[in-house]
C-alpha positions as CSV (number, residue, x, y, z in Angstrom):
1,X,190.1,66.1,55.7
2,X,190.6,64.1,52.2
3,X,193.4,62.9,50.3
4,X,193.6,61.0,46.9
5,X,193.2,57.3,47.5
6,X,196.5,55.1,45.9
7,X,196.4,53.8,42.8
8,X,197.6,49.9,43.1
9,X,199.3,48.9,39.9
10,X,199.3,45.3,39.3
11,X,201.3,43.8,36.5
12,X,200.4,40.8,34.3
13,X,202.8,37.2,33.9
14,X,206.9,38.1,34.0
15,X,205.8,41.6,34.1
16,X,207.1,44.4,37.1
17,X,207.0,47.7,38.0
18,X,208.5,48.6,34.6
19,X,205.3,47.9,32.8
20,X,203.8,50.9,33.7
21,X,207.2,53.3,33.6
22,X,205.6,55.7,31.3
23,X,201.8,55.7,32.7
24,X,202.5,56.3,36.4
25,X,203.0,59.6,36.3
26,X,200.1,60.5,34.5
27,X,197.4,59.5,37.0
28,X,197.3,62.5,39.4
29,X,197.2,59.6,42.3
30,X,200.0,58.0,44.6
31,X,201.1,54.4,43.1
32,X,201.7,51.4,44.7
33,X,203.3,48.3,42.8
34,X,202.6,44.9,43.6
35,X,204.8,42.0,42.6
36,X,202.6,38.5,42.4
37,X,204.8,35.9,43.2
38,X,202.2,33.8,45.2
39,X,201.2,30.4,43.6
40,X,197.1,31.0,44.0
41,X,195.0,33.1,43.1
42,X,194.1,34.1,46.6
43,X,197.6,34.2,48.0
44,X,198.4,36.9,44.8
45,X,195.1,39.0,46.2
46,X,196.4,39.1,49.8
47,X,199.3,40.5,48.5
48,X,197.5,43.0,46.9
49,X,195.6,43.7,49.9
50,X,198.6,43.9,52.2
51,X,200.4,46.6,49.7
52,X,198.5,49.5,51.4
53,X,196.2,50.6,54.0
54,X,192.1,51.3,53.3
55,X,191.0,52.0,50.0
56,X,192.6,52.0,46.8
57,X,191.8,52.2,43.5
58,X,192.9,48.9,41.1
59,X,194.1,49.0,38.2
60,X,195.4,45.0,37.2
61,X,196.4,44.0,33.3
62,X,196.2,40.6,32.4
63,X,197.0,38.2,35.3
64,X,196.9,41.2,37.7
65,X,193.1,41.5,36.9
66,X,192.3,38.4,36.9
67,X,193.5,38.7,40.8
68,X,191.8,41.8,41.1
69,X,188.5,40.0,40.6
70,X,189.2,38.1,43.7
71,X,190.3,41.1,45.6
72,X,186.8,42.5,44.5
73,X,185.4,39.4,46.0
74,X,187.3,39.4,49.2
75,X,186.9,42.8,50.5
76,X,185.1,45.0,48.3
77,X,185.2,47.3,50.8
78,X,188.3,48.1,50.0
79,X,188.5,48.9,46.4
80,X,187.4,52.5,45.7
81,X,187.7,51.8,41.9
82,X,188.8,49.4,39.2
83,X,190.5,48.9,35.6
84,X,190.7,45.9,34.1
85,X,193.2,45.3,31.3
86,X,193.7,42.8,28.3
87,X,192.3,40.1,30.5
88,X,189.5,36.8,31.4
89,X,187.3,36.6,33.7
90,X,186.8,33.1,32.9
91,X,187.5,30.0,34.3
92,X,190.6,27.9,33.1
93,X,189.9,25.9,29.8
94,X,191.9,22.2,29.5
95,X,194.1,23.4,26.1
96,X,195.1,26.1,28.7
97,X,195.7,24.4,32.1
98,X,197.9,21.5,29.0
99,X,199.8,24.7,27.9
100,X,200.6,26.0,31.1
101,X,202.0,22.4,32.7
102,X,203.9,22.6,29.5
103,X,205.7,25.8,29.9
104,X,206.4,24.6,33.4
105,X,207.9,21.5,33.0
106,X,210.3,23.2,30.1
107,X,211.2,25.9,32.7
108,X,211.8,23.4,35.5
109,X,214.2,21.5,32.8
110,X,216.2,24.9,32.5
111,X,214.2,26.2,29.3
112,X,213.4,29.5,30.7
113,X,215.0,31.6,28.3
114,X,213.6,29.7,25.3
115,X,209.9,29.8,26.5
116,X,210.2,33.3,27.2
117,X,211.4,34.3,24.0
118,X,209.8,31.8,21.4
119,X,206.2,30.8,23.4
120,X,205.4,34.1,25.2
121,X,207.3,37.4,23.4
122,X,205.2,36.5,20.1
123,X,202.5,37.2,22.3
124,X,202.4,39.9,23.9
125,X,202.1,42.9,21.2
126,X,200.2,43.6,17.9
127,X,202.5,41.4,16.0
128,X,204.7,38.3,16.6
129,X,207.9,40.7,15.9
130,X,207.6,43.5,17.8
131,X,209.8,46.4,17.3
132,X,213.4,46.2,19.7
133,X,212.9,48.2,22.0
134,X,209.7,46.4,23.4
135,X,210.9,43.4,23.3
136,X,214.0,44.1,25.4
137,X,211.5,45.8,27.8
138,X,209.5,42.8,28.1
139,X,212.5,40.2,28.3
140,X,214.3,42.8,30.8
141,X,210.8,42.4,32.8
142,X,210.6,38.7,32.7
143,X,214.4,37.8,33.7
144,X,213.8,40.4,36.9
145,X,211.0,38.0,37.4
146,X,212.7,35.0,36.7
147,X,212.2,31.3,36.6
148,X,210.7,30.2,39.8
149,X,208.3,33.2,40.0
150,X,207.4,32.3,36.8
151,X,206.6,28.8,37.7
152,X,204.3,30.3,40.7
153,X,202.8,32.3,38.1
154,X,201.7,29.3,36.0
155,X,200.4,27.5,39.0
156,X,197.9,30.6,40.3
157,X,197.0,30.6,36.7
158,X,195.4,27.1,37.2
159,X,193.4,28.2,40.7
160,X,191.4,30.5,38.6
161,X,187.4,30.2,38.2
162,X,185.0,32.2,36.8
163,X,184.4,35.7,37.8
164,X,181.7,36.6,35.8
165,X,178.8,35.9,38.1
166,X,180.5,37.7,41.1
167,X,181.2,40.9,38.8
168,X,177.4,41.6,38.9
169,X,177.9,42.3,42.4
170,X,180.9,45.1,41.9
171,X,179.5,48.6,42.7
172,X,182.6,50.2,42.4
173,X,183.3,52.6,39.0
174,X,185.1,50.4,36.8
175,X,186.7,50.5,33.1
176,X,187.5,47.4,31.0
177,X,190.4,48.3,28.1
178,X,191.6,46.0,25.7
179,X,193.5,46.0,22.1
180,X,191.7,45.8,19.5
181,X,194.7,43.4,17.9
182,X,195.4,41.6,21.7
183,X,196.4,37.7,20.4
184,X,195.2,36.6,24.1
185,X,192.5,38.4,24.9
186,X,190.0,39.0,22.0
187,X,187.4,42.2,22.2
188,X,184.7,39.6,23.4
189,X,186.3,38.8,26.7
190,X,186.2,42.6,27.3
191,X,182.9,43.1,26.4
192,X,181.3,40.0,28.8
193,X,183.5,41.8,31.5
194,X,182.0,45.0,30.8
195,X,178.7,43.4,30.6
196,X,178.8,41.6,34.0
197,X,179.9,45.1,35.9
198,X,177.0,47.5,36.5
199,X,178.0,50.5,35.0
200,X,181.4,49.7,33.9
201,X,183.0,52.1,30.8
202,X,184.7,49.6,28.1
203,X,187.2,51.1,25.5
204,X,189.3,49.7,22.6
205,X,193.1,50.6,21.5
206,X,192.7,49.8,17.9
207,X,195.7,47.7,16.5
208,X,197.1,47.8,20.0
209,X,197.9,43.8,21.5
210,X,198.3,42.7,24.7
211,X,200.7,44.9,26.7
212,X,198.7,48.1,26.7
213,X,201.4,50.1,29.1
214,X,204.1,49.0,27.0
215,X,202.5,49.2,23.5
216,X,200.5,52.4,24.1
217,X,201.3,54.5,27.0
218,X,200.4,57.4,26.3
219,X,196.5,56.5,25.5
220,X,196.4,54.6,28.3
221,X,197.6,57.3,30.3
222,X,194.8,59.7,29.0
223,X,191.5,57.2,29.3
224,X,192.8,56.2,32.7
225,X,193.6,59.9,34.0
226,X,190.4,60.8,32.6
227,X,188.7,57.9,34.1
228,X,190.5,58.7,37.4
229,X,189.6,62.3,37.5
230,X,186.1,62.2,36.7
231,X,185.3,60.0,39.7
232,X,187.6,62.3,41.9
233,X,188.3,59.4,44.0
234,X,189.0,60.4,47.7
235,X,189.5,59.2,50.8
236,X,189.0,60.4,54.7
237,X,192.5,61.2,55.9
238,X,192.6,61.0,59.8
239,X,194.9,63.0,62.1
């Protein structure tokens, strides 16, 4: 007998569950959220891995790709499919690992609020001033998150190393979406993704930035149902 494999929803930094409110229901398959609250890289994929039994399919924006591409290299086995999202395979430049101790150390001194709202809000959409409502949805996100998450967040940031050479060995379906207007991740990370996985699909939102789910749920929904329901993913269900 066969049932529809989970779909294992990983959000990027100070984002939840909420981030993919109005995609979830779209994607024909069971959905499991996974909060990453780990300070590695490799603790935040054993989280993934413990968030459900056999395979799964992974979908992972942003920082919750970037730990996909180590659950792909831990058990591959176990990942029937995967999306990557407005994301870097590559390794950790200096400007980066300066900005992240940065962001830190203000958080540790009690300037959560202020880096949330002034260093990462600008971006995380098309423009630096996105509309209202997606900004509340974002801040609500990141204060459910909060500080000291955060701060774990920053330091699995700095674990990361380059994935690219260990994506040639992916033989899983996979589909790389970005925004075409995405402040963090420009179209070329996407593309050397794309490149590195055999046979993986690549689309661009136009205009969209960073937080796809939020920004534009409703074509996200449709390229990954689509995706989902041309490779009928399935499982062996055992009584």
């Amino acid at each position: 007998m066969t049932g529809t494999v989970p779909v294992v929803l990983v959000p990027g930094m100070l984002c939840d569950a909420g981030l993919w409110e109005d995609v979830r229901g779209a994607l024909g398959h069971p959905v499991v959220d996974v909060d990453l609250s780990a300070p590695s890289i490799g603790g935040m994929a054993r989280q993934v891995l413990a968030a459900t039994e056999g395979p799964f399919v992974l979908a992972g924006l942003s920082l919750g790709a970037i730990v996909g591409f180590e659950v792909l290299r831990l058990a591959p086995e176990r990942v029937a499919g995967f999306c990557a999202m407005s994301t870097n395979a590559g390794a950790p430049t200096a400007r980066q690992r300066e900005q992240w101790a940065a962001l830190d150390r203000f958080t540790a001194e009690g300037g959560f609020a202020e880096v949330v709202t002034e260093r990462i809000l600008p971006t995380m959409f098309a423009t630096t001033e996105p509309p209202a409502e997606r900004a509340r949805t974002f801040l609500a996100m990141a204060n459910r998150i909060g500080p000291e998450v955060f701060r774990a967040q920053l330091a699995a940031q700095a674990t990361r190393t380059d994935a690219h050479e260990a994506l040639a060995a992916v033989r899983a379906p996979a589909l790389v979406l970005g925004g075409g207007a995405d402040a963090l991740c420009p179209e070329s990370f996407h593309t050397a993704i794309a490149t590195a996985i055999p046979g993986a699909e690549r689309h661009t939102l136009p205009g969209a930035g960073h937080l796809l789910p939020l920004e534009r749920p409703a074509e996200l929904a449709a390229l990954l149902g689509d995706w989902l329901r041309r490779f009928s993913f399935r499982k062996e269900l055992h009584a």
